[in-house]
C-alpha positions in Angstrom: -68.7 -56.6 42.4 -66.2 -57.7 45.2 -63.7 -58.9 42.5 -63.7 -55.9 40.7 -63.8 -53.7 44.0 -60.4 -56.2 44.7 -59.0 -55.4 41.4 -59.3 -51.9 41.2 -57.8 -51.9 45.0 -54.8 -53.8 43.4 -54.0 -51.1 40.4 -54.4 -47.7 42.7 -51.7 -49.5 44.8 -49.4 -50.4 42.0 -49.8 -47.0 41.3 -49.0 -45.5 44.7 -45.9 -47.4 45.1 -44.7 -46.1 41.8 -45.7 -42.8 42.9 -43.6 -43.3 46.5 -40.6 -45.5 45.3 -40.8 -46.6 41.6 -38.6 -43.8 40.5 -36.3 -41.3 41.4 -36.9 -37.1 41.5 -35.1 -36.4 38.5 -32.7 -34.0 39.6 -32.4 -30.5 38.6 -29.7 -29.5 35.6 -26.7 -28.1 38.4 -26.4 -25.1 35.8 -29.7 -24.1 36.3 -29.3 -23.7 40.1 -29.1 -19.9 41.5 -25.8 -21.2 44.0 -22.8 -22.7 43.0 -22.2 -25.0 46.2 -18.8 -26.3 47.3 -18.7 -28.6 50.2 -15.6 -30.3 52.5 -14.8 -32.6 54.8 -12.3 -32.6 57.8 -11.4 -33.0 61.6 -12.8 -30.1 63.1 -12.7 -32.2 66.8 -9.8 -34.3 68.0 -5.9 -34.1 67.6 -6.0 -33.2 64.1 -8.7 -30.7 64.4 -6.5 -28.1 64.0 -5.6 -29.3 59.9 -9.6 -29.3 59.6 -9.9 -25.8 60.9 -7.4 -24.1 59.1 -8.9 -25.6 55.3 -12.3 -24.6 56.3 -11.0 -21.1 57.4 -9.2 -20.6 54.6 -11.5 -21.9 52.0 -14.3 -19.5 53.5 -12.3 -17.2 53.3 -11.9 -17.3 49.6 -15.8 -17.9 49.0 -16.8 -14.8 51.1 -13.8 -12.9 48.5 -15.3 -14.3 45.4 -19.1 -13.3 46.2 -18.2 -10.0 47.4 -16.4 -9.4 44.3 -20.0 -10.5 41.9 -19.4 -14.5 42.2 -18.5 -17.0 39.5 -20.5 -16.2 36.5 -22.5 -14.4 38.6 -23.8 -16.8 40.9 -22.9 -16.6 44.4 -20.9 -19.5 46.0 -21.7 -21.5 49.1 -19.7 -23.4 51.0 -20.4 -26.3 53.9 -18.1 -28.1 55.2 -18.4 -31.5 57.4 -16.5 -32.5 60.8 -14.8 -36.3 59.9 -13.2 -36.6 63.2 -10.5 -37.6 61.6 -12.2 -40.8 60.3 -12.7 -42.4 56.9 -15.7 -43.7 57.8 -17.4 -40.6 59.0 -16.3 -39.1 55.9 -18.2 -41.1 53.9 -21.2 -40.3 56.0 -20.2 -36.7 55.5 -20.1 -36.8 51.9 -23.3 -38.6 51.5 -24.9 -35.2 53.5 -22.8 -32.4 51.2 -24.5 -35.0 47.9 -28.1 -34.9 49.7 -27.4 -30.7 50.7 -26.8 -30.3 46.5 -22.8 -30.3 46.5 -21.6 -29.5 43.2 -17.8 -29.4 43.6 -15.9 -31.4 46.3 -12.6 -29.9 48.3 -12.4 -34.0 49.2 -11.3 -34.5 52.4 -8.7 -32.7 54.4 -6.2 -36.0 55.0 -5.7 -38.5 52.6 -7.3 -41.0 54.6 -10.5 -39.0 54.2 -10.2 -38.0 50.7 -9.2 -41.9 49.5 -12.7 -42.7 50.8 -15.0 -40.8 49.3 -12.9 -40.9 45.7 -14.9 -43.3 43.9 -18.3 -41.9 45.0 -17.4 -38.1 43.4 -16.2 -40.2 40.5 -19.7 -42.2 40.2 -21.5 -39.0 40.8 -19.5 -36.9 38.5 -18.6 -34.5 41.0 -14.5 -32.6 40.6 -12.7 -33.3 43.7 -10.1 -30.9 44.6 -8.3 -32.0 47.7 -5.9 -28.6 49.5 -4.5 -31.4 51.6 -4.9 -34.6 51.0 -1.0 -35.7 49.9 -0.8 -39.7 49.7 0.1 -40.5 46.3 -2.7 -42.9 46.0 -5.1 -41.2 48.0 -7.2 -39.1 44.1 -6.1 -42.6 42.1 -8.5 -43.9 39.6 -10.8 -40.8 39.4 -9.9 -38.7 36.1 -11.9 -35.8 38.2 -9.7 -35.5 41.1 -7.4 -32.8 41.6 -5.0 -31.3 44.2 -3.7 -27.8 45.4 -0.9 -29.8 47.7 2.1 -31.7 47.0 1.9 -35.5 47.2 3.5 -37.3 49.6 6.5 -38.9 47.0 6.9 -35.6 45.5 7.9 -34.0 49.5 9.8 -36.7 50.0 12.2 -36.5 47.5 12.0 -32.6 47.3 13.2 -32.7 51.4 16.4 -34.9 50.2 16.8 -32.0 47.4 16.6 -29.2 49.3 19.2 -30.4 51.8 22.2 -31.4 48.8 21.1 -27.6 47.0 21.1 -25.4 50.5 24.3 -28.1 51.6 22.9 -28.2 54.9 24.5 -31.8 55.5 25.4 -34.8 54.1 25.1 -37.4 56.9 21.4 -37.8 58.2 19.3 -39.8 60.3 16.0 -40.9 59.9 12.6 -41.1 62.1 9.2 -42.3 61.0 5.8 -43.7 61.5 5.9 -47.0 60.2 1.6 -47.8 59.9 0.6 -44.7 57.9 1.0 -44.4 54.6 1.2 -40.6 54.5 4.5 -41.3 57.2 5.8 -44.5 55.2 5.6 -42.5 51.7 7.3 -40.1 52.7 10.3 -42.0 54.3 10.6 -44.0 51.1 10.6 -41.2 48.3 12.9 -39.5 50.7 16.0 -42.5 50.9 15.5 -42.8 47.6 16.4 -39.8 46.6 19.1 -39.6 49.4 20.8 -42.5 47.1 20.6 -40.3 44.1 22.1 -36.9 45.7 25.0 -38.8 48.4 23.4 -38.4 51.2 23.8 -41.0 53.9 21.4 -42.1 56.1 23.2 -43.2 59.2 20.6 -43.9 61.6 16.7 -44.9 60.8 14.3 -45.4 63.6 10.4 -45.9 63.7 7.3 -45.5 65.7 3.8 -46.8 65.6 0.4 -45.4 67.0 1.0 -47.5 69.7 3.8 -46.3 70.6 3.9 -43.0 70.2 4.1 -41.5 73.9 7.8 -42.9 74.5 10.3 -42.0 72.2 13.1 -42.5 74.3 15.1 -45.3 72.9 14.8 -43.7 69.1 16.4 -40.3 70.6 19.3 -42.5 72.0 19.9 -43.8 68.9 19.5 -41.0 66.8 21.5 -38.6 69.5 24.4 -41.2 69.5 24.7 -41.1 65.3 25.8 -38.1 65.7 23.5 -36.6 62.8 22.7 -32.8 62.4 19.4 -33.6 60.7 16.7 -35.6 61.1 13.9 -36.1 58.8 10.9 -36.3 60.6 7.8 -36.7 57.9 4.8 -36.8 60.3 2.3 -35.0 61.9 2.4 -32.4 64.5 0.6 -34.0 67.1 3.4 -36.8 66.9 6.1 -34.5 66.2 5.2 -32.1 69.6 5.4 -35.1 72.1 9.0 -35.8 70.1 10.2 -32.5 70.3 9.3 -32.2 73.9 10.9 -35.7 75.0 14.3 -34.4 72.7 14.7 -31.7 74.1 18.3 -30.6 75.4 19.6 -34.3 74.2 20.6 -33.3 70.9 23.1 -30.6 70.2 21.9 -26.9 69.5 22.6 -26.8 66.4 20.8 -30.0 64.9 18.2 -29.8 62.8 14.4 -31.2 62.6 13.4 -31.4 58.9 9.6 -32.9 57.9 7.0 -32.2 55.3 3.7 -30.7 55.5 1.9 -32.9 58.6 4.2 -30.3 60.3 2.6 -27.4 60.1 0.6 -26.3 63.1 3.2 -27.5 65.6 3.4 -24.0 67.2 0.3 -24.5 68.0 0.8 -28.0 69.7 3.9 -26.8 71.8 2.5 -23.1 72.6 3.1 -23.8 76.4 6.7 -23.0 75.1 7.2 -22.4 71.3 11.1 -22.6 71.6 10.5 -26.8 71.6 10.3 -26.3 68.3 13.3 -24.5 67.7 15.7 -25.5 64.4 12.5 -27.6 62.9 12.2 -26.7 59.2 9.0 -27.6 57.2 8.8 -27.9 53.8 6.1 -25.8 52.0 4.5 -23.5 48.7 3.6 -21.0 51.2 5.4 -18.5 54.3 3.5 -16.2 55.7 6.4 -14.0 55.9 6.7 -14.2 52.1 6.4 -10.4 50.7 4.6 -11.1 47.9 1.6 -8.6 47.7 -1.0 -11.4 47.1 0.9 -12.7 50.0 0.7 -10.2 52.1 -2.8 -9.5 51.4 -4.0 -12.8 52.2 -2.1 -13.4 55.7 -3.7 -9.8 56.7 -7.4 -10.8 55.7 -6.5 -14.3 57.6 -5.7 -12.2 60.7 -8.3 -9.8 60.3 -11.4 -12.4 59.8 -9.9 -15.3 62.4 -7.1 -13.5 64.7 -4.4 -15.8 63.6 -1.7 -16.9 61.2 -2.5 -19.1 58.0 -0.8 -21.9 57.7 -0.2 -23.8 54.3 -3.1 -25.6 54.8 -5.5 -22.8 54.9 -3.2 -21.4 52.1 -3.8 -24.6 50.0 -7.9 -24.3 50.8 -8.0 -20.7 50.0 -6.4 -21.0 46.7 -8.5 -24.4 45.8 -11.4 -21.9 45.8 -9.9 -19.5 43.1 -8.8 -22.8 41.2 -12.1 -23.9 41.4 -13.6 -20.2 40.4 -11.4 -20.8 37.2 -12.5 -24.0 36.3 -16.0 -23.0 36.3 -15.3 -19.9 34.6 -13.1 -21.9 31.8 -16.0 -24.9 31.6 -18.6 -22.4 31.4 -20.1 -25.0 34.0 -20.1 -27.3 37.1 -20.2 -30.4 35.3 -17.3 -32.8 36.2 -16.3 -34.3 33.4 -16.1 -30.0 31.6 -14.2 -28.7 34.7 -11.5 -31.7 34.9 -10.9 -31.1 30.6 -10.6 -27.6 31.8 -7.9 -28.2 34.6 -5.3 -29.5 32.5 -5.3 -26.3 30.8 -5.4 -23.5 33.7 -2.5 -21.3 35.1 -3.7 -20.5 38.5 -1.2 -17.6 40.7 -2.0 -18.2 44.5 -0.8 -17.6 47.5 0.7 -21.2 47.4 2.6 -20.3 44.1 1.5 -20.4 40.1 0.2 -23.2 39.5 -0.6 -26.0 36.7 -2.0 -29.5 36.5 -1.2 -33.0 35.2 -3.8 -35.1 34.0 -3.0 -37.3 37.3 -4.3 -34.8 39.1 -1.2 -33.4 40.6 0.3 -29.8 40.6 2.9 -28.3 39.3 4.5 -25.4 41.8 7.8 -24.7 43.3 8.8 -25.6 47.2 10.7 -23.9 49.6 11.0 -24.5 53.6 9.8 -22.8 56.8 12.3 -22.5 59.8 11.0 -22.2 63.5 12.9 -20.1 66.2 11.5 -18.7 69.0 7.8 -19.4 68.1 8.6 -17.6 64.6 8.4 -19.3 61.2 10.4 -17.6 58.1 11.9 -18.6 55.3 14.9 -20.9 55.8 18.0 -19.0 53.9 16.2 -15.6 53.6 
């Protein structure tokens, strides 16, 4: 009796374990779920939070647009969106919570730092990553299911050099970047590349690291005693506002500051006295001051819900949202694999431009630049 009492002891726990642990909750078909749920990831503390704030913002603003208006294929959408500090690592924390909340469509991460590492995870998962911000060329690589709204890094580089020989702002320039980010370092190379294709010369190049980054003093001598009327500055804002500050009244009125998209929000880093930033141009898909009705409409729901100006970042999150509305609606689903066959395909008009897709992931939409004055952004030339 005892051995049998021992055996039978023996099979009820075999079969607890595989009860508790043996397998997996199968999970539930994503179409059948009442909610389409979109979630993100981005600083929304620290130096950078402002980049975090304004994709969240403007991303929520699109979702609360969509479900007021009956949804995508009538389901409403929800939208949750994780604080990274700025940190790959707690990205990929974040990501695991959106996966364990139900995510069924990623906006990646907000930098490319971010986006890079949770990449091969939406790929295993079969999850469409749409990144409005994450630019390094590298950053959506070897995911067929990644997407972005923004330009990549290469693509502003070489677009900056462009748009200098088309407007014939100058032909001599000089040259500062961040030499140990790859966001900084892509930029600088895409951009003296094509320098060397239009005749422009470069006549001074400086660089700075993170750990130097508080003391610009000996690249303004240098770049103040080339004698250049433009320097191309592809880095953030943070960065860019302690430059700006130490520069100012050692170059001559009339020179310019030129950089990419890590620019925008440097209003907001200089607001003690928005004239620091006077002469920088940014370039960008979106102004605010752009008449365009969808435009127009856009920046005035912005203000209205958030009392402030959209950037392009919260321009590139907003319109993710519609592009993601449209996938779905040409997939007939939120599978991955059916809403990346489907991208290759869509025409998307946002407030960032019309837009199209390779099958690299990247977009196809025209740029144009922002010029500061007087704490005022418009369109350069307009």
């Amino acid at each position: 009796m005892k051995k049998f009492f021992c055996m039978m002891m023996a099979v009820l726990m075999v079969l607890a374990m595989t009860a508790c642990g043996g397998e997996k909750t199968p999970t539930p078909n994503q179409d059948e779920t009442e909610t389409i749920r979109i979630g993100g990831i981005g600083p929304l503390s620290g130096g950078y939070a402002n980049y975090g704030f304004s994709v969240k913002n403007g991303a929520q603003l699109a979702v609360d647009e969509i479900n007021a208006a009956g949804g995508i294929n009538g389901k409403q959408i929800e939208l949750s969106f994780q604080d990274s500090q700025a940190d790959p690592e707690s990205a990929v924390n974040a990501y695991g919570k959106l996966m364990d909340w139900g995510m069924q469509v990623s906006l990646g991460g907000v930098l490319s730092g971010e986006t890079a590492s949770i990449v091969a995870a939406a790929r295993e998962d079969n999850i469409m990553l749409i990144t409005p911000s994450g630019s390094a060329d590298k950053c959506i690589d070897d995911n067929s299911r990644a997407f972005r709204v923004c330009f990549y890094d290469s693509f502003q580089g070489a677009a900056a050099a462009q748009y200098i020989k088309n407007n014939n702002m100058v032909d001599t320039v000089g040259i500062l970047y961040q030499s140990d980010i790859d966001y900084s370092v892509g930029l600088y190379n895409a951009f003296v590349e094509e320098c060397g294709k239009s005749g422009i010369t470069i006549a001074e190049t400086q660089t700075f690291t993170d750990a130097t980054k508080t003391d610009f003093s000996t690249q303004i001598n240098a770049l103040v005693n080339s004698g250049v009327k433009l320097v191309f500055i592809p880095f953030y804002a943070e960065e860019a506002s302690t430059f700006l500050t130490q520069a100012r009244g050692k170059f001559a009125d009339d020179v310019y500051f030129f950089g990419a998209d890590g620019l925008d929000g440097i209003l907001g880093k200089v607001e003690q006295d928005p004239t620091i930033a006077n002469n920088v141009l940014m370039l960008t898909p979106f102004a605010a001051d752009d008449p365009a009705e969808n435009v127009q409409a856009f920046v005035k729901a912005y203000q209205a819900a958030y009392n402030a100006t959209p950037d392009q970042f919260a321009a590139d999150a907003y319109d993710a949202v519609y592009v993601i509305k449209a996938a779905v609606e040409k997939a007939g689903t939120t599978d991955g694999d059916a809403m990346a066959a489907a991208m290759t395909s869509l025409e998307v008009t946002g407030v960032t431009g019309t837009m199209t897709w390779n099958a690299d992931g990247n977009t196809n939409k025209n740029a144009s630049a922002i010029l500061y004055y007087d704490g005022v952004g418009s369109l350069f030339g307009a």
